[in-house]
N, C-alpha and C positions, 0 to 999 in steps of 0.2 A: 504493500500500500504506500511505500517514502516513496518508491522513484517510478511505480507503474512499469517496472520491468517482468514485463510477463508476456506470456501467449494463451491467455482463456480461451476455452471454449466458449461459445454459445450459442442460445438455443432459438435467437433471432435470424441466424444467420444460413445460411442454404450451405455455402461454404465451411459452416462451422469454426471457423476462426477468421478474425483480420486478419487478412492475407500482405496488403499492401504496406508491410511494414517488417519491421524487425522483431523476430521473434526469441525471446528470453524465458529459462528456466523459472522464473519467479524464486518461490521456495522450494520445490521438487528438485530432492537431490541428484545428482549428477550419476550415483554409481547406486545400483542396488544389487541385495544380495539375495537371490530367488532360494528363500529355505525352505527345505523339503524336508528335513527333519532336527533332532538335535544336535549332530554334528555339524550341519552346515551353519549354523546360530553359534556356535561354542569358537567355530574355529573363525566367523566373523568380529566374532568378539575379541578375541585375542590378538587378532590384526590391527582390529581398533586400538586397545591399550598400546599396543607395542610402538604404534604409529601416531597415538594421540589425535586420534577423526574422532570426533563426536557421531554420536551415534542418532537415528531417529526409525520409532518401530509404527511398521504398517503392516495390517494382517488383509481390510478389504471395509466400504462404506464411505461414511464422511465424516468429518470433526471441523465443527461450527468454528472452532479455533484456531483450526489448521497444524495442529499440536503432533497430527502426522508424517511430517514434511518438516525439511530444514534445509536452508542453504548450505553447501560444501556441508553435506552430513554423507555419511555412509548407511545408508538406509537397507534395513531389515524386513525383508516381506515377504509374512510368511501367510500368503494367499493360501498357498498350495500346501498347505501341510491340514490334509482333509482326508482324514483316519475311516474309516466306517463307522456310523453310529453305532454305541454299542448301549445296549438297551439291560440294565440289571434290577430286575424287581427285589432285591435286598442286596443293594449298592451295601458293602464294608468299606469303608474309608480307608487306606493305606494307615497300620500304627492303629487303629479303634479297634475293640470288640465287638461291639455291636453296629447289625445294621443299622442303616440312614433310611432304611423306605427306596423307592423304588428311586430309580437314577438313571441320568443320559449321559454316556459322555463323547467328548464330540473335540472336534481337531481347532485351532487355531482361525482357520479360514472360513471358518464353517458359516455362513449368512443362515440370518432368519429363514430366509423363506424355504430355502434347501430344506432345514431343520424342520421347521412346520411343514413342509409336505412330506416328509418321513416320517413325520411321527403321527400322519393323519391315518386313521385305521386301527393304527397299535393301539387306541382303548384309553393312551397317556395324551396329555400337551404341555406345555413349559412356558414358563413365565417369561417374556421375551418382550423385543421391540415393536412398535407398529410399522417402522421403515425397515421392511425387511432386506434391503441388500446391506446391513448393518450387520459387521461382524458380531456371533454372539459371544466369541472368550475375548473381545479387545477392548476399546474406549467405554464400551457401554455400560458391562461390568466393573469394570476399574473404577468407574464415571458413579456408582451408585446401581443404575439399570432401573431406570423409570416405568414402568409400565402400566398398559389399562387393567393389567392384572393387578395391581401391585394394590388396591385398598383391600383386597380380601386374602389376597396371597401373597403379598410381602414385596419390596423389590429385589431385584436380578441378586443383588451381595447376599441375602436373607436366602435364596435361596441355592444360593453354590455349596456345593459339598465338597468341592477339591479341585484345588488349583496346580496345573507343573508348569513351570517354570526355569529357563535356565538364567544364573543369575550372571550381573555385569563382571564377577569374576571367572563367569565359565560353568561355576556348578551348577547341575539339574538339581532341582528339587521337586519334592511333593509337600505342599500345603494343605491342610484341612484344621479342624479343629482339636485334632490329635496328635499334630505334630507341627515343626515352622508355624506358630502361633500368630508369631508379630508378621509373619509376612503374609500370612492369610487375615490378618485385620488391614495390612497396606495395601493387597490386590484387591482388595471388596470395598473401594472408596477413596484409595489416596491417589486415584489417576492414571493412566497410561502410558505407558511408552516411559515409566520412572524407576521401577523398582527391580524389573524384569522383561525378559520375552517370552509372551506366553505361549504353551504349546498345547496344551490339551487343560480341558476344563470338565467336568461333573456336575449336574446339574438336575434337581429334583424336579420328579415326572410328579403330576397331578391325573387321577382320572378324568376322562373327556366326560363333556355333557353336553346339551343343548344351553345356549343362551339367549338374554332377552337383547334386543339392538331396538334402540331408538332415535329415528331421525326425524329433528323437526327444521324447516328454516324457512324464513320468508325476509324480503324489504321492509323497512320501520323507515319511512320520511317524516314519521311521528311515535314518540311514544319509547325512545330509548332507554329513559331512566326510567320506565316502568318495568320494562324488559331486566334491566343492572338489577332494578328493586327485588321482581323474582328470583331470581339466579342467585342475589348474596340470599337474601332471606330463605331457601330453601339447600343452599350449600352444607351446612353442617348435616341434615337431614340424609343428604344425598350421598354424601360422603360414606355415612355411617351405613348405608344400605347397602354398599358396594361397587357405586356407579364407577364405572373407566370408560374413557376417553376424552371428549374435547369438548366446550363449550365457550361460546363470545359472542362480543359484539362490536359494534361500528355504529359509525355514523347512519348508516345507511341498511343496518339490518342484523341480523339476530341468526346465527349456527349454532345447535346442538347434536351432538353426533355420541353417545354412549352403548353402552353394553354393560349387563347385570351378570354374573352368575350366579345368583343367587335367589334371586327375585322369582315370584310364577309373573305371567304373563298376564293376569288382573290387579297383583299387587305392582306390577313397572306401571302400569296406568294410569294407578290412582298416585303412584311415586309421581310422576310427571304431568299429573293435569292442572297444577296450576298453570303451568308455563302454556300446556294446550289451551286451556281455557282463553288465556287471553290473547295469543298471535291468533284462536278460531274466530274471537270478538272484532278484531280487527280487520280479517283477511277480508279480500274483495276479489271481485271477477280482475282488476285492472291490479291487485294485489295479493294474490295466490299463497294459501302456505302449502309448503308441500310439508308430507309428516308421510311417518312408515314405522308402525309399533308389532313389531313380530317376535317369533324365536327364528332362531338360525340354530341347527343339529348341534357345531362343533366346531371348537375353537380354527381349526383350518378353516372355515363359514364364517371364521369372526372375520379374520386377517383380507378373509377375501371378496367380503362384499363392494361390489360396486360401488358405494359412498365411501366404502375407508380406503379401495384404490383410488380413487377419484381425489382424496384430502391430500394422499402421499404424492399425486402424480405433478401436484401444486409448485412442487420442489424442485422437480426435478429440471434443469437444466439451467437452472437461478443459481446465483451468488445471494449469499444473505447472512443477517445476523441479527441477535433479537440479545435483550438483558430478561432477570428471571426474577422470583422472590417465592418464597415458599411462605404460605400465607396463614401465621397462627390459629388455631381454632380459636381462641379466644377474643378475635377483630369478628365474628361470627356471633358474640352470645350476648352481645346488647345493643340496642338497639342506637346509641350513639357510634359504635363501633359498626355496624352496619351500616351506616349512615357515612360514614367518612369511607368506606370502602367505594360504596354509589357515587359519593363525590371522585374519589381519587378514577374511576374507570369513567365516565361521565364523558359522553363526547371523543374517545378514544377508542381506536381500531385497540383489541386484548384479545386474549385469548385466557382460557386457563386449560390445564391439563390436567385431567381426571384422574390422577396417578401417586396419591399419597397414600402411606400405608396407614390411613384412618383405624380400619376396620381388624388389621393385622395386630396380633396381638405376639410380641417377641417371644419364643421361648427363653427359657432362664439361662440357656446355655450363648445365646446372645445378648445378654443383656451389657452394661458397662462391666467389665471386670471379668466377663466370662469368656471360656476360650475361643467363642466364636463371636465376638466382638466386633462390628466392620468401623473402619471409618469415617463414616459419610457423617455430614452435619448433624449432629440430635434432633435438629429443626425440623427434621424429615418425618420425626416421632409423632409431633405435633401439629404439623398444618395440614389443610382442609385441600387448599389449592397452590401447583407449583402453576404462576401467573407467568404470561410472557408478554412483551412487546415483541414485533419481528419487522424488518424491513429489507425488502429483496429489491434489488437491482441487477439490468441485464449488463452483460461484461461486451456486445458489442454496440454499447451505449459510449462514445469516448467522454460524453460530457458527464456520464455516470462513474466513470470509471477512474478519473484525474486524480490523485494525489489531494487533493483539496476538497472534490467531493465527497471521497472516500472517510475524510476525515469528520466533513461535514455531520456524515450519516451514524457514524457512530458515536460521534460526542451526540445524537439525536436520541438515540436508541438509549445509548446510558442514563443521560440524564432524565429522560421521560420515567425512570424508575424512582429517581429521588422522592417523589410523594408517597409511594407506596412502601419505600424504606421508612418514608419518613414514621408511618401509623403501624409500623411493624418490626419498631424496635429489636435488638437481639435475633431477630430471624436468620434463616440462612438463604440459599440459593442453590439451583439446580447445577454444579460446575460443568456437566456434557453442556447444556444449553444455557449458559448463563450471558452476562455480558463480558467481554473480552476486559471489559477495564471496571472490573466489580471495586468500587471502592473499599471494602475489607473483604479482601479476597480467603483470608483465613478463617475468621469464622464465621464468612458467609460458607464457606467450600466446606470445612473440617471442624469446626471448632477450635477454640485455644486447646485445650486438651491433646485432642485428639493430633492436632496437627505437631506437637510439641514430640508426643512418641512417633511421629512419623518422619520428621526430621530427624529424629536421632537414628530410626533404622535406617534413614537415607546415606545417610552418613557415616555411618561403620557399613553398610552395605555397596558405597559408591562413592569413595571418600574423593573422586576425579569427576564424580558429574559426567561420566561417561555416556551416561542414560539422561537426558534431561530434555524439557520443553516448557512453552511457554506459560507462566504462570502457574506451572505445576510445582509440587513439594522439592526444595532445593535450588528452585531456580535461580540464575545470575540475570541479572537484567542486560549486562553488560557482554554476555555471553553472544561471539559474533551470531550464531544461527536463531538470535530472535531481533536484526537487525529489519526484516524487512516489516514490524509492526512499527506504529506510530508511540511517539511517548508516554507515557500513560496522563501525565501533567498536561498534554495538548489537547487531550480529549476529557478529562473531568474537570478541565475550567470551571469557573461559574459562570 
């Protein structure tokens, strides 16, 4: 983004990139290393130390921060290291006695949607992304792992059973809650591409069922803060019931897009007729709402309905970035804090994501202190909604794309979060989707605590920063491979 040395794609363009120009690497590094298994990771690594290249790890997907990619980095990607799934209805953890319940485990490279069409049939499904060409052992996992599952079944860290891993010295490990303690609380929320390179992952199967999907949306050229009014006033409700997916508003009109697993199909009804009730009060022939309150069989049914390809396919050939807040239950339970919520979204394009672990209740074995502990922010324990702003721009746009615009759009996006930081003191933030220049990035990301033991394992674990990215645990700001971001000072001005 300093000097627009790049060659994007994009998705205006017939040709697919600016042709009539000079085309530069940006941050995609120069040399990668195509790992096919642990050998080829151990012996890239040792290349690296010997030779002092900074390292950057890519398995497959995207990262809103670009935290996968580095200039002059020796980049790791390990696409291709895509095992068979192997499917164990009383998964033993390496080093445990007893089984974990039933388990997946699955290769580095492995994408959502692969996963979800294997395991469609097998009876199981897994807690997972809605963007499914989103690697399921990389950034997502590392990242927390948000999901529409995640209010009733926890997210993606909650439910790993076993991480391997080869480490920036070379050695393989196995992670779980019975062995490498501190490194299976730093892969389940201290970030990607920092700690390790991940090779294979375990991950708990749930049985399939039928679930409830709810689509409603229509134009609002009137009547938005009524729309905000329902949605806060009926959030704690919704949360508590199980709801996952997506919900917002604009200027100009009103999307809700959810899925229950829990609910029958006359209790999601009376769950969601206020909001029915009043877009049916207002809908017209020249203002249409459309609405779809069904079941769908099974979780593959969830992934793959027409509306939720349709939200993903949004993305796909955009540049974009949005900032996050994870939204206290407590801005929820009175009606002056309800009220400053409706203010703070009031006339602004938002979204929220249906994906806090509301409804999830930790076992004891994760709780603080226990050995299955993750990192992710505590905040995550407590909020209703992970909120976003988001702002997309096309890259064969040159007046989008300047150096100056660029900088524009994100001191935009950050700053538009300060009100909703402001009435939600101590909160944290989504770090996979957060804003690039979060003003406390530590205990929005980890907590003081938690980021405090995380730093210390970085540090007897990688005392060279051989593993490192932008804004993650250990970072150097100064550090050349995060030269092509903006200041952070330039962009949290006032």
């Amino acid at each position: 983004m300093v000097t627009n040395e790049q060659c994007t794609l994009s998705a205006t363009l017939e040709q697919g990139v600016i042709i009539n120009g000079t085309c530069h690497q940006g941050t995609v590094p120069d040399y990668y290393i195509d790992a096919r298994d642990v050998k080829d990771i151990q012996l890239g690594l040792t290349f690296a130390r010997q030779h002092k290249i900074p390292i950057s790890v890519k398995n497959t997907g995207h990262d809103y921060k670009g935290r996968s990619t580095g200039p002059d980095t020796l980049a790791i990607w390990t696409k291709n290291i895509m095992p068979d799934l192997k499917i164990d209805k009383d998964f033993v953890p390496q080093g445990c006695e007893q089984s974990a319940g039933p388990g997946v485990t699955y290769g580095a490279g492995q994408t959502f949607d692969d996963l979800y069409t294997k395991l469609d049939g097998t009876g199981y499904f897994i807690v997972g992304g809605s963007c499914t060409t989103v690697g399921a052992a990389g950034g997502w996992l590392a990242g927390g792992g948000n999901s529409i599952l995640t209010p009733i079944l926890g997210l993606g860290v909650d439910n790993a059973l076993q991480i391997k891993a080869v480490l920036p010295n070379g050695t393989y490990i196995t992670a779980n809650r019975c062995q490498n303690q501190d490194l299976f609380f730093a892969m389940r929320g201290g970030g990607g591409g920092t700690f390790g390179v991940v090779t294979e992952v375990t991950s708990k199967l749930h049985e399939d069922h039928q679930f409830i999907h709810v689509f409603m949306t229509m134009n609002l050229p009137d009547g938005v803060r009524e729309v905000s009014e329902i949605l806060v006033d009926n959030a704690e409700r919704w949360a508590d019931e199980g709801w996952g997916g997506i919900y917002g508003g604009s200027p100009g009109g009103v999307s809700f897009l959810t899925f229950n697993p829990s609910l029958s199909l006359e209790e999601a009804e009376n769950s969601v007729k206020p909001l029915r009730d009043y877009l049916e009060s207002v809908a017209s022939d020249s203002n249409p709402l459309t609405i779809n309150i069904t079941t769908v069989p099974s979780h593959w049914a969830v992934v793959n309905t027409p509306v939720s390809l349709a939200f993903i396919a949004l993305e796909a050939g955009t540049s974009r970035t949005r900032s996050s807040r994870l939204v206290p239950r407590e801005n929820f339970q009175t009606a002056e804090g309800r009220k400053q919520l409706v203010d703070v979204i009031e006339g602004m394009n938002w979204a929220t994501i249906l994906g806090t672990p509301t409804a999830f209740a930790l076992p004891e074995s994760d709780l603080p202190g226990g050995p299955g502990y993750a990192s992710v922010t505590p905040a995550w324990r407590n909020a209703l909604w992970h909120f976003i702003y988001t702002e997309s721009w096309d890259q064969g746009n040159p007046a989008e794309t300047s150096p100056e615009a660029l900088e524009q759009r994100f001191r935009r996006v950050s700053q538009a979060m300060d009100p909703m930081r402001a009435i939600t003191p101590g909160a944290g933030a989504y770090q996979a989707e957060s804003d690039i220049y979060e003003p406390d990035m530590i205990d929005s990301f980890w907590g003081q605590d938690n980021y405090d033991r995380l730093l210390k394992i970085k540090q007897d674990l990688d005392p060279d920063n051989l593993l490192s990215c932008f804004t993650c645990v250990g970072w150097d700001k100064a550090d050349p491979r995060h030269r092509c971001y903006p200041e952070m000072s330039a962009i949290r001005q006032d």
